[in-house]
N, C-alpha and C positions, 0 to 999 in steps of 0.2 A: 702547826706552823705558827700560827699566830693565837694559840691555849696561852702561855704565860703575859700575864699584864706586862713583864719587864721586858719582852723579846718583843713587842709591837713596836715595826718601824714607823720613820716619819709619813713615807710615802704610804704605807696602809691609813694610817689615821687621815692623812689627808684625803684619801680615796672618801675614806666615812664621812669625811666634812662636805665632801662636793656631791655624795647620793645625799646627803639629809638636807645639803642648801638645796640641791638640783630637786627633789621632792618637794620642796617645801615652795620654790619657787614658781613651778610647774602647778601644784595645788592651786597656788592663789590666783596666780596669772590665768587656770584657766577658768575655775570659777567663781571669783570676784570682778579682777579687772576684763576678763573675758576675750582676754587678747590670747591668737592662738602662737603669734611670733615670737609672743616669750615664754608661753608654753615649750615652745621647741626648747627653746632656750635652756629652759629649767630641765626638760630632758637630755638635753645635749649633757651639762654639767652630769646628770646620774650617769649617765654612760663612759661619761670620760672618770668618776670616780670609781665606776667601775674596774674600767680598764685598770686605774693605780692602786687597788687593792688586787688585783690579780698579779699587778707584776713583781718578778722573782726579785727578793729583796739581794740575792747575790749571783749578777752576772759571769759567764764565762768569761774572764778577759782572753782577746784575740791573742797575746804571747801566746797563753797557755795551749788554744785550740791550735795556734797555728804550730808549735813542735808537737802535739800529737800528732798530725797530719803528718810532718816531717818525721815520724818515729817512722811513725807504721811505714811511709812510704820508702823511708831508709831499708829497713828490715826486708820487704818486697825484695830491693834493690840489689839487694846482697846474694837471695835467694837466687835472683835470675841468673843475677854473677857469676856465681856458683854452680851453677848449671848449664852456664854457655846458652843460654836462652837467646836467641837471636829471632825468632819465627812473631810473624804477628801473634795474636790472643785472639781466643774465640770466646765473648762472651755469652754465658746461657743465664736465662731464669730457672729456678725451679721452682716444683707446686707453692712451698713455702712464703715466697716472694723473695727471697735472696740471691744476689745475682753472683755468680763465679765466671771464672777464666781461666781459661785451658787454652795452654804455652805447649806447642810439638819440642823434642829434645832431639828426634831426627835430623839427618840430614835433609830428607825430603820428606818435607812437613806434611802431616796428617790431621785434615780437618773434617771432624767426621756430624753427619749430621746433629742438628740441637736435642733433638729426640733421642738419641742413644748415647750424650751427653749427658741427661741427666739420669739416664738409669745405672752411672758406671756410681763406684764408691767415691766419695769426696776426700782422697788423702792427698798429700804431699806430692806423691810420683805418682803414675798410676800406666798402665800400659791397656790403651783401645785396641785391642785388633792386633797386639803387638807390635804396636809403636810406642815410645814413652813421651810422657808428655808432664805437666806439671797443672795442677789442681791448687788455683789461688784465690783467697775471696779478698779484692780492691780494695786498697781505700777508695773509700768514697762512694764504694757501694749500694749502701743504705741511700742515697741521696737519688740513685737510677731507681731506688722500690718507689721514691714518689713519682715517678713519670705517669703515671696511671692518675695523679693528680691534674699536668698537665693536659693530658688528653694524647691522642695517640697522631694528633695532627704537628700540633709542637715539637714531639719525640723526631718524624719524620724529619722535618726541617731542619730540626736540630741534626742529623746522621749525614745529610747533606753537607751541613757545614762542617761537616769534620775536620780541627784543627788540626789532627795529625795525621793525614793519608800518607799512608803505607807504613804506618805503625801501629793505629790501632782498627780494626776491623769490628764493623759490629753486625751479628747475626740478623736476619730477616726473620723479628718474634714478635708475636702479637702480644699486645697489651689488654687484661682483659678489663 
């Protein structure tokens, strides 16, 4: 990332200016002048140099993330379209950590337990028990595998407030 002399951005080099002041300062202040509040000080500076050598010298701009978001969700969108989707989603995890949803294609919907959920094959269409149903992995997905970040008290609270009841349903699954 930062091997060629000529690709070193500003903000790395800055990062190196504020660990070697932040070292340098911290050194002195704590043992010459013997003061410990500008010890902090001086390590505070390392740490924030730290920080700015770590950071990605080329962010994601928001357009970009935000029509990926709208691809994939378009794409979904079409899918369900296309298949006269109208039944709530049953979200499951599996061992992996990836979470899916399974859309009934029935008339009278079929939502079959989370445990025999994820033992079916992960395609497209797929029929439980002969029902048809549809096999999709969310945007957004990835963003439900950190709930176990969260803690499973959050997750809770969060299912309560569910901004769209009687659209999206979510499974009673344990986080481990």
């Amino acid at each position: 990332m930062h091997g060629n002399p000529s690709s070193v951005s500003k903000i790395f080099l800055m990062g190196v200016g504020f660990v070697g002041f932040g070292v340098l300062l911290a050194g002195f202040c704590y043992f010459i002048l013997q003061s410990i509040p500008l010890t902090a000080l001086g390590i505070a500076f390392s740490i924030l140099g730290c920080v700015l050598m770590i950071f990605p010298e080329y962010l994601v701009p928001h357009r970009v993330v935000k029509g990926m978001i709208s691809g994939a969700t378009a794409n979904i969108e079409a899918i369900l379209e296309e298949f006269a989707a109208v039944h709530k989603a049953v979200y499951f995890p599996l061992p992996d950590g990836k979470i899916y949803a399974f859309i009934p294609l029935s008339q009278n919907p079929y939502y079959p337990e989370v445990e025999k959920l994820s033992r079916f094959p992960r395609r497209l269409i797929a029929s439980l028990d002969g029902h048809p149903g549809l096999f999709v992995y969310p945007p957004g997905s990835d963003i439900i595998m950190l709930a176990d970040i969260m803690g499973e008290e959050n997750l809770k609270k969060e299912n309560r407030n569910n901004p769209f009841p009687g659209i999206i349903s979510y499974p009673n699954w344990k986080t481990q």
